[in-house]
Structures are given as C-alpha cells and as structure tokens.
N, C-alpha and C positions, 0 to 999 in steps of 0.2 A: 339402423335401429332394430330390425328383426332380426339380426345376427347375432347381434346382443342378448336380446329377447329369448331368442334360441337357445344361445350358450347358457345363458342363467339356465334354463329349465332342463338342458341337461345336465349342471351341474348339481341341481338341488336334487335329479332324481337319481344322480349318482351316492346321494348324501343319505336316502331312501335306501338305498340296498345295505349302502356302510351300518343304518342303524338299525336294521332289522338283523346285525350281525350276520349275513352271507358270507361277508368278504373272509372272517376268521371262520365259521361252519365250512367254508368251502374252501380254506388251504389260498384263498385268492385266486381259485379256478374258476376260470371265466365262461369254458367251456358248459361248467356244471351249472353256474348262475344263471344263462342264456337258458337252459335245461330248463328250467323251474321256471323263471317267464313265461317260455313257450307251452310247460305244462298251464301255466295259470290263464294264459289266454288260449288254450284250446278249453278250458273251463268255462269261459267267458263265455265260447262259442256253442255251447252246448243249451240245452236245453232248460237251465237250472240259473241261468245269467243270473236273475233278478234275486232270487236267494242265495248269491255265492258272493254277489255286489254288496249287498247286505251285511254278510257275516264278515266280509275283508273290510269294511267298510268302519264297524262299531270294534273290530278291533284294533285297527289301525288311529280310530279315536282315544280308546283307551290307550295306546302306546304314544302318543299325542300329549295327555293329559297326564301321564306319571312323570314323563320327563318334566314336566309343571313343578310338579310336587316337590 
C-alpha cells in the first residue's frame, strides 16, 4: 500500500511541474528543472523560509483556483 501511496505522490508532483509549464520553459531539460528545485529549497533553507512559504504558497493558490474558473 505505500508503494502505491508513493507512486501517486510522485505522479501528482510530476503533474506540478507540467503545470507550472517547466517542462515547455525548459525545452523538457531536466538538468535545468532539478536547477530551480534545488534553487527553491536552498530558499527554503535560508533565513526568509516563513516569507518565501507564504508568497509560493498564495500563488500557487491563486494558480489552483483560475484553473476552477
């Protein structure tokens, strides 16, 4: 069951990068995509977490809720 469980969540946050459009921004470079995570959580790791969580946070709601629309 948690292979399962697994696989869905990496599927869904495969589905996360598709629609944040990386996959076409980045030519489907994976190299460059990996880039930009690991810029986002060295972000994370800094000093500013709780305001960076915040601002990824209300826009990824807003990109949430137009796809509603």
């Amino acid at each position: 069951m948690k292979r399962r469980e697994r696989t869905r969540q990496l599927i869904e946050l495969g589905g996360l990068i598709a629609k944040a459009g990386l996959v076409e921004l980045t030519d489907d470079d994976r190299a460059v995509i990996l880039g930009l995570l690991l810029e986002a959580a060295a972000k994370l790791r800094s000093d500013e977490t709780g305001n960076q969580l915040t601002l990824w946070r209300r826009r990824g709601q807003r990109a949430f809720a137009d796809d509603k629309d």
